[in-house]
C-alpha positions, 0 to 999 in steps of 0.5 A: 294467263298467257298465250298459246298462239301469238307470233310477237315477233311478227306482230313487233315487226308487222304491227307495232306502232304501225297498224290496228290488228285484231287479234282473235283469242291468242289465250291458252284459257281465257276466264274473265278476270273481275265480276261487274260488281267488283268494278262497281266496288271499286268505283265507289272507293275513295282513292280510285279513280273512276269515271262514269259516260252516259249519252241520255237523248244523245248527249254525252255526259260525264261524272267522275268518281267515287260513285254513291252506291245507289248511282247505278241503280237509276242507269237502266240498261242502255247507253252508258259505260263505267271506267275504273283505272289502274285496276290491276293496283286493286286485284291480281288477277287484273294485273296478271293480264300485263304479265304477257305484255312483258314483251315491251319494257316495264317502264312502257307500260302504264296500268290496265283500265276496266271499263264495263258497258251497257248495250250502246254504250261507249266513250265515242270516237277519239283518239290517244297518244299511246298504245294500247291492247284492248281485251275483250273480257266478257260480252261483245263489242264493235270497235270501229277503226279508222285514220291517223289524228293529231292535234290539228284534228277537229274535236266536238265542243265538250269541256271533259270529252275529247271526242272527235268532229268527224270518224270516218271507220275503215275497219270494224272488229267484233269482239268476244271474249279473249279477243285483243284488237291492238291500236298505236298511237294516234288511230281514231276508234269507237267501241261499242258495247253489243248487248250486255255484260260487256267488259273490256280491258285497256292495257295501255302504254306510256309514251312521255312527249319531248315537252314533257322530258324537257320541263321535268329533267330541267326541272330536276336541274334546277333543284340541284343547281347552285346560285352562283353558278353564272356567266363568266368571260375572264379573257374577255377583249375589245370589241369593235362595237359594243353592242354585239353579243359575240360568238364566243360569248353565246358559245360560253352561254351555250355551253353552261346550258348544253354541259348539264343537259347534255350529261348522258349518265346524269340523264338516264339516272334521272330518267329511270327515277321519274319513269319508274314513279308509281302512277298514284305515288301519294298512295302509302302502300308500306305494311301495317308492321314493319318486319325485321331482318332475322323474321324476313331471313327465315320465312324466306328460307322456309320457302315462302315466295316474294311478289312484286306490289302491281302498283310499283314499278321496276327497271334498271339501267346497266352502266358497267359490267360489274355496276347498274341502277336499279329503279323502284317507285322513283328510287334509284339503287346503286347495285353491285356484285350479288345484288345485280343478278337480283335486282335483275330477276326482280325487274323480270318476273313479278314472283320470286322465290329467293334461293340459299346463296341469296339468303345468305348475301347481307347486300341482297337481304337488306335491299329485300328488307328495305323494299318490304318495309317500303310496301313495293314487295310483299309475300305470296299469300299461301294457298 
């Protein structure tokens, strides 16, 4: 799937992070990815996680996930709506809608959630910290879009909905099917399912907050640190009154702090684990059978392909001209010579067909080997 008539250097420059558009129908060939029952399937499964809204006599309910089979049989065709996360771990079809969205880096981009509606249904008016591109797979739905929130903005007592006092909408979109409206972070909206059959994909977007980088890179300090790692002033001198702390001791006190936290290349090292974490990394997604080296060798020079797990995810950092990391499923590898203009692919395009020269580098075959038997690779299945 891709796009036939999207300007993403316009939208980069007029849209992003700037304001709600609307996007009609941009695809080649729009074809809805997943059936509803498929969805529901994946709602009952252990693992996934998936939450049912309903609003029985205008009141907001909400059940997580998994549903008993029966669950939806007693909705009636009214007022509700199912959300499945990560459903692009699940089925490839689901995570080939990502591949456009390529245009902002992989380590941005979070999942895609499916969400089916009945007529009515939705999760109200709210708002998220992130971006999002929200297509409308089959049916229709009204989105309402209005102003900026933030967390002063007044929410209505829920325990689980975070949904908001007053929406006021200075856009409405109706929405069929290819069509994308896109909403940056902090934009109130409301969808709303028109008759049913409505399914809507959420591509959405991470955007780590600053309390959340610091807690976890000091986090990772600290594990590393060693205890005798303290304060010491062996020039200290005379003070005129004792109960002074002096500016050279807090510029001492400052420096053992800054010195680690202000370490770049330790920084981007731990960044490129944390953010290349898989969402769910509890999930074991290695192969029932581990493969052996000679096996990978000759079924890749035999012309079978390799393609990325949609439940891993890929990034690297260049350090040096001849040196980068690259970062799998919050794994960093040191890479050089063949094994960067690979590493390089891997982290652009989500199928690769690995030529001679490659086959015949021990350094790109082991790491080729190492990420199979780890599950973050796997071969195409053939037609």
């Amino acid at each position: 799937m891709h796009f036939k008539n999207f300007d993403i250097a316009a939208f980069l420059g007029n849209s992003w992070q700037k304001k709600p558009l609307l996007i009609k129908n941009p695809w080649a060939a729009w074809a809805n990815p997943l059936e509803p029952d498929e969805l529901a399937g994946l709602a009952c499964e252990e693992g996934v996680e998936s939450r049912l809204i309903t609003q029985p006599d205008a009141v907001w309910k909400l059940e997580h996930g998994p549903l008993a089979e029966d669950r939806f049989d007693s909705l009636g065709n009214k007022n509700w709506t199912l959300l499945v996360q990560a459903v692009d771990q699940h089925v490839p079809t689901v995570a080939a809608l990502i591949e456009p969205f390529r245009f902002i880096p992989n380590w941005r981009i979070d999942d895609v959630m499916v969400s089916f509606a009945a007529d009515g249904g939705g999760v109200g008016p709210h708002f998220d910290q992130y971006d999002v591109f929200l297509i409308q797979g089959s049916g229709r739905r009204r989105w309402k879009v209005g102003g900026r929130c933030d967390v002063q903005s007044a929410l209505l007592p829920h325990d689980d909905l975070r949904l908001l006092a007053n929406f006021e909408a200075a856009e409405t979109f109706i929405c069929e099917p290819g069509d994308i409206v896109y909403i940056p972070p902090g934009y109130s909206h409301e969808g709303v399912a028109l008759g049913d059959n409505c399914m809507t994909y959420s591509i959405g977007f991470r955007a780590p907050s600053r309390s959340e980088l610091i807690g976890d890179w000091c986090d990772d300090l600290l594990a590393d640190m060693q205890g005798d790692d303290r304060y010491g002033d062996p020039d200290l001198a005379i003070q005129n009154n004792p109960g002074e702390i002096s500016t050279s001791a807090v510029d001492r006190l400052h420096a053992m702090i800054t010195d680690k936290m202000g370490n770049r290349e330790a920084f981007s090292r731990w960044f490129g684990e944390y953010s290349s974490t898989p969402k769910y990394p509890e999930m074991d997604w290695q192969p029932d059978e581990k493969i052996e080296m000679e096996d990978l060798r000759e079924q890749l020079q035999q012309g079978a392909q390799l393609a990325r797990n949609p439940a891993s995810r890929f990034s690297f950092i260049r350090r040096e001209s001849s040196k980068f990391f690259l970062f799998v499923d919050g794994r960093s590898i040191e890479c050089g010579g063949d094994t960067i203009p690979f590493a390089e692919t891997l982290c652009a395009k989500a199928l690769l067909t690995i030529d001679e020269q490659q086959t015949n580098s021990n350094s790109v075959m082991a790491l080729i080997l190492d990420m199979y038997n780890r599950g973050s690779l796997a071969f195409e299945p053939q037609d």
